[in-house]
C-alpha positions as CSV (number, residue, x, y, z in Angstrom):
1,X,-110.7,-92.8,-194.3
2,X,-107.1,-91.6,-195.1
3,X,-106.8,-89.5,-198.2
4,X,-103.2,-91.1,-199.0
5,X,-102.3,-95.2,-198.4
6,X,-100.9,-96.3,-195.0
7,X,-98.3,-99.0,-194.2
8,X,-100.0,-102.2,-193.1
9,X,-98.7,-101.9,-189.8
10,X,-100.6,-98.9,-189.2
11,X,-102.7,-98.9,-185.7
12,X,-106.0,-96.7,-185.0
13,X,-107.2,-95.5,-182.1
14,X,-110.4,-92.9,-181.8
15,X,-111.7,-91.2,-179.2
16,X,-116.0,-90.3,-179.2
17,X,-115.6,-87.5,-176.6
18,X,-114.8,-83.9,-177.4
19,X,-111.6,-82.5,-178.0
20,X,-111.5,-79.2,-177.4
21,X,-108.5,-76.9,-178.6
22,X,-106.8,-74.2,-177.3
23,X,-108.4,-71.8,-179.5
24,X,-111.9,-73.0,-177.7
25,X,-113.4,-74.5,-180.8
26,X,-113.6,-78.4,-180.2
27,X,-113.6,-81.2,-182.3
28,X,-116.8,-83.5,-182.3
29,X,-113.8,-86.7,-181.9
30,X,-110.4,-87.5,-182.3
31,X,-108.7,-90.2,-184.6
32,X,-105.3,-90.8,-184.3
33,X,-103.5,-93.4,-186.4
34,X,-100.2,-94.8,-185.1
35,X,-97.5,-97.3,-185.6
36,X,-95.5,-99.0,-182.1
37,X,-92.3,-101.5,-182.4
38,X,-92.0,-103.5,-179.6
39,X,-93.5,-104.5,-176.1
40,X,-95.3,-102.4,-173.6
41,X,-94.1,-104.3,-170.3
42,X,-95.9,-104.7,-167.1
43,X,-94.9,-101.6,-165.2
44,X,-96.1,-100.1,-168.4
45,X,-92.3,-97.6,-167.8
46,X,-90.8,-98.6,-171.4
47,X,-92.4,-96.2,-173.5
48,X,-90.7,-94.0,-176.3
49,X,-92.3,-91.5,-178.1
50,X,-91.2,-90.2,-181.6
51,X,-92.3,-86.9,-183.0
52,X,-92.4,-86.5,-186.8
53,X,-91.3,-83.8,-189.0
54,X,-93.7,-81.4,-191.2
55,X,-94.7,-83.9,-194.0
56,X,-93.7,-87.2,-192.1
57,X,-95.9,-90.1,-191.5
58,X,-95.8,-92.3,-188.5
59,X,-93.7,-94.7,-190.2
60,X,-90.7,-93.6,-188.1
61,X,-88.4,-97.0,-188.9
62,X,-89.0,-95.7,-192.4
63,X,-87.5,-91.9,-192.3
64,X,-85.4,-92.8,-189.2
65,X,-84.3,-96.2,-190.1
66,X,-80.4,-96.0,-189.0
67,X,-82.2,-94.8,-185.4
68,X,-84.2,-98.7,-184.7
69,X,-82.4,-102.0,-183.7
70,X,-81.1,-104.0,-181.1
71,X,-78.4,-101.9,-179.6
72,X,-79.4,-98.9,-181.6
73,X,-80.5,-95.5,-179.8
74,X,-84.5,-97.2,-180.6
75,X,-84.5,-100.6,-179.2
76,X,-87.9,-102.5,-179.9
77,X,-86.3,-105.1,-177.6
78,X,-86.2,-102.7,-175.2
79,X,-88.1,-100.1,-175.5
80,X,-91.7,-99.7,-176.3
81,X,-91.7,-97.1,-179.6
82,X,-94.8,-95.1,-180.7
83,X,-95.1,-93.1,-182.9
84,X,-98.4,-91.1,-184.0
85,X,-99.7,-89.0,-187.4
86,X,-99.9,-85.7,-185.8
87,X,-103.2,-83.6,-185.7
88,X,-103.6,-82.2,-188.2
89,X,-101.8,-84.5,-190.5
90,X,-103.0,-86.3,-193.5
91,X,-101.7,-89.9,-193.2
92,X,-105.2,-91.4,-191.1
93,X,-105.7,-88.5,-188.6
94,X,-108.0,-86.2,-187.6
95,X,-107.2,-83.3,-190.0
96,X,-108.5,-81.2,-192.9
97,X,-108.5,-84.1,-195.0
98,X,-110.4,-86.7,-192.8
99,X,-114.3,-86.6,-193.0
100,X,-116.0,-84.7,-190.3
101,X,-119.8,-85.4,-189.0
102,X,-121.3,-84.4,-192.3
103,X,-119.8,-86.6,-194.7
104,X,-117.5,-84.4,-196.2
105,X,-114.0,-83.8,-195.9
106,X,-112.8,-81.0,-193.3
107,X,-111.2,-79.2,-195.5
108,X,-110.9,-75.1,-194.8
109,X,-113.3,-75.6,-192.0
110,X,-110.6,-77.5,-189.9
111,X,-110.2,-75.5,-186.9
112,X,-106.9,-73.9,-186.4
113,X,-104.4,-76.4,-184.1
114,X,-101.3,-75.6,-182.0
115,X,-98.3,-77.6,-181.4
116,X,-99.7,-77.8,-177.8
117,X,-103.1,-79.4,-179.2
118,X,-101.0,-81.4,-181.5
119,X,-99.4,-83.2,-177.9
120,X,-102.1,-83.3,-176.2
121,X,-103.7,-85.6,-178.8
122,X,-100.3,-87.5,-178.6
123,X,-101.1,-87.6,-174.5
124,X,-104.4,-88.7,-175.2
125,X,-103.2,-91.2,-177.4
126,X,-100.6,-92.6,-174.5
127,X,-103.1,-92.6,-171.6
128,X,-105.0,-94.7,-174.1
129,X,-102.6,-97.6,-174.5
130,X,-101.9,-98.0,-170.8
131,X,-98.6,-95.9,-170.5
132,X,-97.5,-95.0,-167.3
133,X,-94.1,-93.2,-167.9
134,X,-91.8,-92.5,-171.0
135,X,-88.0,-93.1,-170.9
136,X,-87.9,-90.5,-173.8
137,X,-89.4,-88.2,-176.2
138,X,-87.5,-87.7,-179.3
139,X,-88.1,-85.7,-182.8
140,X,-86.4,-83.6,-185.3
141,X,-87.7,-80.1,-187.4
142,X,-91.9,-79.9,-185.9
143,X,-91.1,-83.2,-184.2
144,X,-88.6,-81.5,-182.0
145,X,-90.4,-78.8,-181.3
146,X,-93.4,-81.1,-179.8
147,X,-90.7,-83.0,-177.6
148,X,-90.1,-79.6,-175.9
149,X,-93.5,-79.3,-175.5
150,X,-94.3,-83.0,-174.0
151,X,-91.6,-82.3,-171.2
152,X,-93.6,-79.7,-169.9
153,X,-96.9,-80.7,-170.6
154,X,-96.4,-84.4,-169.2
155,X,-93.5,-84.0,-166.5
156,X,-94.8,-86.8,-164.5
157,X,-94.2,-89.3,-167.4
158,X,-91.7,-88.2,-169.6
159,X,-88.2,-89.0,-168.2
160,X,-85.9,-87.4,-170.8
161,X,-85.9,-85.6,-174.0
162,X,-83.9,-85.3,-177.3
163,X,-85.1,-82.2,-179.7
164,X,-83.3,-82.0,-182.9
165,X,-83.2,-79.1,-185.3
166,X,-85.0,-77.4,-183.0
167,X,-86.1,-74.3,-181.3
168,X,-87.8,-73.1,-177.8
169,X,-90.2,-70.9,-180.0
170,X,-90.3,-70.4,-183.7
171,X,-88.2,-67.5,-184.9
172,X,-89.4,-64.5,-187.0
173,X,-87.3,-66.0,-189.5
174,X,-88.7,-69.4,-189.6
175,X,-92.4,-67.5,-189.7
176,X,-91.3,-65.7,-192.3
177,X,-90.6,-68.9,-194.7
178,X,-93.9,-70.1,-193.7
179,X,-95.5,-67.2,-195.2
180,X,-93.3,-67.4,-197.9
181,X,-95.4,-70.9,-198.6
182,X,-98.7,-70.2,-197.6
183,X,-98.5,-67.2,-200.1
184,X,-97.7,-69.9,-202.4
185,X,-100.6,-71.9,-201.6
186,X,-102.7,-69.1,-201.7
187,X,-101.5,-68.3,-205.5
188,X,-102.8,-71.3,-206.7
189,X,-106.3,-70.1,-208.3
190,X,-107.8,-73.8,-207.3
191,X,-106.7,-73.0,-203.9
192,X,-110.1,-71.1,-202.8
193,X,-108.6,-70.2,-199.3
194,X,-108.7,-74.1,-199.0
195,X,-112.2,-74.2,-200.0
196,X,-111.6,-76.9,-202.7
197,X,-112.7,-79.8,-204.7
198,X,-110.0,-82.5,-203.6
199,X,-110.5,-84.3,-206.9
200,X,-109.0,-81.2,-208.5
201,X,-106.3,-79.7,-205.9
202,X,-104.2,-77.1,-205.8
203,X,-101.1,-79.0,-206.9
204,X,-99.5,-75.8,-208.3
205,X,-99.7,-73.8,-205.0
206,X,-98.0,-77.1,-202.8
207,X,-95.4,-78.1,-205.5
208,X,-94.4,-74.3,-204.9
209,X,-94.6,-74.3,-201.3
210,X,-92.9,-77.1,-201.3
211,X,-90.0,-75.4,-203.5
212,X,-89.7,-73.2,-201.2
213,X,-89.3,-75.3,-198.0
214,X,-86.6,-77.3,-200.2
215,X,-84.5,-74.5,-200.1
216,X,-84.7,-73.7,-196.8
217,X,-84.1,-77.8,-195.9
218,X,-80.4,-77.7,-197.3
219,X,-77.4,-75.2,-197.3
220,X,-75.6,-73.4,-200.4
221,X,-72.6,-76.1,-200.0
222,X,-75.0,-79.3,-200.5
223,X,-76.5,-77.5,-203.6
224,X,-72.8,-76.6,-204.8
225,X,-71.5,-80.2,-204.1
226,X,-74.3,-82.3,-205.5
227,X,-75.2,-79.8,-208.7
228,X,-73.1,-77.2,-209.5
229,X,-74.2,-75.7,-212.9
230,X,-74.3,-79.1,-214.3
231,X,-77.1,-79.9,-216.6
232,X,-79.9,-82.5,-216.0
233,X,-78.5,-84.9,-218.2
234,X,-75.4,-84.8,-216.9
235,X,-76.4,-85.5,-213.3
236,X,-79.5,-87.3,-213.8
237,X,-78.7,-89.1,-217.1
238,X,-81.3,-90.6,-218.8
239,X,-83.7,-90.0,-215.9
240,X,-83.7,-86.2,-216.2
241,X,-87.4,-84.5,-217.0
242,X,-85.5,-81.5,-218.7
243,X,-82.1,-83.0,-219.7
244,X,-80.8,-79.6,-221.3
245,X,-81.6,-77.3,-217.9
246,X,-80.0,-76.8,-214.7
247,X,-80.1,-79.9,-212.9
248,X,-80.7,-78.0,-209.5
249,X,-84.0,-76.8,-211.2
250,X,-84.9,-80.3,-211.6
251,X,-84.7,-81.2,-208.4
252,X,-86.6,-78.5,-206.9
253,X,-89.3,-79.1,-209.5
254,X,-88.9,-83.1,-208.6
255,X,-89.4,-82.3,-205.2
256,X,-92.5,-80.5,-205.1
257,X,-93.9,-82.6,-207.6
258,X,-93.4,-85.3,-205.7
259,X,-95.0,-84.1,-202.1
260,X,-98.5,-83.6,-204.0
261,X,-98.8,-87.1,-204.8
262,X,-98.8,-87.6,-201.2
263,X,-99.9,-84.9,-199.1
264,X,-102.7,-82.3,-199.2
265,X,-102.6,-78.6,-199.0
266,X,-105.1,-78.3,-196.3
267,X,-103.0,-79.9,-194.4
268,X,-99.8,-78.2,-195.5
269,X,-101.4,-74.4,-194.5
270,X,-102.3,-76.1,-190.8
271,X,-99.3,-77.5,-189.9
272,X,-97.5,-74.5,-190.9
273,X,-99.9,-72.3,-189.1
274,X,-99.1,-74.7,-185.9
275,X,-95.6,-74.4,-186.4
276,X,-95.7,-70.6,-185.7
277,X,-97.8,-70.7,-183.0
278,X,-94.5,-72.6,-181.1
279,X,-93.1,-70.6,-178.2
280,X,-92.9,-72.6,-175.1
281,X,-93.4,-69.5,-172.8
282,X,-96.8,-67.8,-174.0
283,X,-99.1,-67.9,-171.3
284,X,-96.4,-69.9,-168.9
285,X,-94.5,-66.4,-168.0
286,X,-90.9,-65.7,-169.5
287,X,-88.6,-68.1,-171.5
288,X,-86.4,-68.5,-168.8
289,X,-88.7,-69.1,-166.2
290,X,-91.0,-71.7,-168.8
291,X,-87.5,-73.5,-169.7
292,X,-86.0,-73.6,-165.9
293,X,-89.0,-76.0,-165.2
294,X,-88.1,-78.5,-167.9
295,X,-86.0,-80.2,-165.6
296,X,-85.6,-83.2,-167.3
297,X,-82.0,-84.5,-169.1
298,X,-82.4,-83.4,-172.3
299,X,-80.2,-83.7,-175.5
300,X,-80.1,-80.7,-178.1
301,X,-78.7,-81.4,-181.1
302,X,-78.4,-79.0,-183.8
303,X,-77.0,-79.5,-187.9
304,X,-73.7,-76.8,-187.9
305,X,-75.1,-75.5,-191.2
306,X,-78.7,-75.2,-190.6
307,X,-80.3,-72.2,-192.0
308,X,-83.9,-73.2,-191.1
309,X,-83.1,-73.4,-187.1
310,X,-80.0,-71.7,-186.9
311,X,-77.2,-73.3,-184.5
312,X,-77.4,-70.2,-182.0
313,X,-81.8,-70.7,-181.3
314,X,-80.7,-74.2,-179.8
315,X,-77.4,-73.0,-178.2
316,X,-79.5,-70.2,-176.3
317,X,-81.7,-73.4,-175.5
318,X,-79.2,-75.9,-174.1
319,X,-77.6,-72.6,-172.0
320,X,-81.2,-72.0,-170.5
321,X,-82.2,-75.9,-169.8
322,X,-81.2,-76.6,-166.2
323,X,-80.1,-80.4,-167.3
324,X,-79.3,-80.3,-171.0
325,X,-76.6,-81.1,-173.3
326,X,-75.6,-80.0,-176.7
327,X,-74.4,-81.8,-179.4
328,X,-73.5,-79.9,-182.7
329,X,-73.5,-82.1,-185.8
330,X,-71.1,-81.1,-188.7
331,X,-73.2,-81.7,-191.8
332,X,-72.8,-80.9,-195.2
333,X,-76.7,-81.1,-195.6
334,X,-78.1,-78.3,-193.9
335,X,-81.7,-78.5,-191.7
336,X,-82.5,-81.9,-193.6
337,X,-79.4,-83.3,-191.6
338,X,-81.4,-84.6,-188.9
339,X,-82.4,-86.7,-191.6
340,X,-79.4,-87.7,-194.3
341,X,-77.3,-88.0,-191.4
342,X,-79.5,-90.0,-189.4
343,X,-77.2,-92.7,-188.9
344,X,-74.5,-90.2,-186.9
345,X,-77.2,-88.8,-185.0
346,X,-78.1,-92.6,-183.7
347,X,-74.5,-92.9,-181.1
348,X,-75.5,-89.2,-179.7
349,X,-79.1,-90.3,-179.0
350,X,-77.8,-93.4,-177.8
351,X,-75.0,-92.1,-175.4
352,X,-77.5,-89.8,-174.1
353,X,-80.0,-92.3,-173.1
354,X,-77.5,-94.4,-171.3
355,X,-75.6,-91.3,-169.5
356,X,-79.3,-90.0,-168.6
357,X,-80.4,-94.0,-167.4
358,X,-77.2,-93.5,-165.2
359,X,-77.7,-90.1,-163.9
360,X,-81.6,-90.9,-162.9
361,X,-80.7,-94.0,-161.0
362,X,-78.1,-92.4,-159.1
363,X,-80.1,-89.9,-157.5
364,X,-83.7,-91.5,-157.8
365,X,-85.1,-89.5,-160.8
366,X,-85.0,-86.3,-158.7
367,X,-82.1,-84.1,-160.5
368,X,-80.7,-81.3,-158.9
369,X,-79.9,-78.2,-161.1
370,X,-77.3,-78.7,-163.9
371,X,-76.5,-82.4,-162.2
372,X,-77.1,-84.2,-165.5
373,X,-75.7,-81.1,-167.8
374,X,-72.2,-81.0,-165.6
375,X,-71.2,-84.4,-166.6
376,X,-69.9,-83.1,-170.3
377,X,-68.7,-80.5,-172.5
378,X,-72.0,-78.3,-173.0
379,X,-70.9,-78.4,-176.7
380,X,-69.6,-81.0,-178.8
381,X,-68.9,-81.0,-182.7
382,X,-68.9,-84.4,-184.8
């Protein structure tokens, strides 16, 4: 049972058998709820997967609307779209808040997940509905880095790739703001090290992690534009909490306050602890070694002003991808560009995926080094 409500259109699927983690501590089952747009066809070939961000649900023609539609870069009369709650998630998967064998919610007992368990749920999930290969795995923030991770986790099905806002391992810096949140979490006196009574969370500590993620989401010129030092009354008008202080302080507090109406802080603590466990070379050798076998075309987009995944991690990434280009959108709105701007991210995903459908047909999905990658600028700004 899912702690928070999910769409109607929400799927299930669950799994009896073990699933064991990387850590070596397995999981008595696995429940993955799911949403799909579209047709699975015979050859069962059509498949797109989307990857959601931190706090996203699998409602991706919700958060990514400009991104679905005939013609559009998603194409439910084209493609097949999935996309799944991730593990670890609270929106009717197998997480800290789902109920384990004993009744009761996981809660701090969850066992601790990586972004590599986190896919290979996702796989599990795909071998389940009868896919046989994947025209594309796309996502943006967490979502792009598990895209990284399906292309080398799955090579055999996954054709192409688009990661956005993204990074081949997660940075000191981006390790750093998680801290910065589970600190906050862990300030919260109804926190308990997670060890609490759900009817009485830790709203406190996640409205404050929250906060902090905020900040890190948008850049100093979006803040500048949109608030100034204006007031909440007069940007807000009548709808302002605390007319006569800074408006920008009313956001922020409007922000966290709204995330713990719908997500839990279990949840929060384990998705940021999978986050930092991202680096696409431990165990597989050196970087460029792990990212000169992720041979398929793949599109890296980054927001100009992004101060969460800075420009440079996924320029270092496009250089060391044997077949990728990189696509550098000018946004005003910092890391949560991938978002607001969804609708001028749509023609790059979309021009990929027909230059990519082009390039694999020509030489019978076997690409030879830089084939795909030589065919335009390595960096474009829009």
């Amino acid at each position: 049972m899912s702690l928070f409500p999910l769409s109607p259109h929400t799927l299930r699927w669950a799994s009896g058998q073990p699933f064991v983690l990387e850590s070596g501590a397995a999981l008595p089952g696995l429940e993955l709820a799911y949403r799909s747009w579209g047709t699975l066809n015979a050859a069962a070939d059509n498949a797109v997967i989307v990857c959601h961000p931190l706090t996203g649900t699998a409602d991706a023609d919700d958060w990514w609307a400009p991104l679905f539609g005939a013609g559009r870069a998603l194409d439910p009369t084209r493609d097949f779209i999935v996309c799944s709650n991730v593990l670890g998630g609270c929106y009717g998967s197998t997480g800290p808040a789902s109920i384990a064998v004993d009744g009761r919610r996981w809660g701090a007992r969850f066992p601790r997940v990586t972004v590599r368990d986190q896919v290979r749920a996702q796989m599990t999930l795909a071998d389940a509905i009868g896919i046989r290969s994947i025209r594309l795995v796309i996502g943006g923030s967490m979502g792009g880095l598990q895209a990284l991770e399906w292309a080398l986790l799955d090579p055999q099905r996954v054709q192409t790739v688009a990661t956005i806002a993204a990074s081949a391992r997660h940075s000191p810096w981006c390790m750093a703001w998680s801290e910065a949140q589970r600190l906050a979490l862990a300030a919260d006196p109804k926190f308990r090290d997670g060890d609490y009574d759900h009817a009485d969370p830790p709203l406190a500590g996640l409205a404050a992690a929250r906060g902090i993620a905020m900040i890190t989401y948008r850049s100093p010129g979006s803040l500048a534009q949109r608030f100034d030092r204006a007031s909440g009354a007069e940007v807000f008008g009548e709808r302002a909490r605390h007319p006569e202080d800074f408006a920008v302080h009313g956001w922020l507090r409007h922000h966290g306050a709204a995330l713990t109406e719908r997500f839990d802080a279990n949840c929060y603590r384990v998705l940021l602890d999978a986050m930092d466990t991202h680096d696409l070379s431990r165990g597989r050798g050196t970087l460029v070694d792990t990212l000169s076998a992720i041979t398929q075309p793949t599109r890296v987009i980054s927001i100009a002003n992004d101060g969460l995944y800075v420009p440079e991690d996924q320029r270092k990434l496009a250089r060391m991808l044997p077949n990728a280009q990189y696509a550098e959108l000018e946004s005003t709105h910092g890391h949560d560009g991938f978002l607001i701007d969804a609708a001028r991210i749509e023609p790059l995903v979309r021009d990929f995926r027909t230059q990519a459908a082009a390039t694999l047909a020509s030489c019978n999905g076997a690409l030879p080094s830089r084939s795909f990658a030589a065919q335009a600028a390595f960096t474009t700004y829009y």
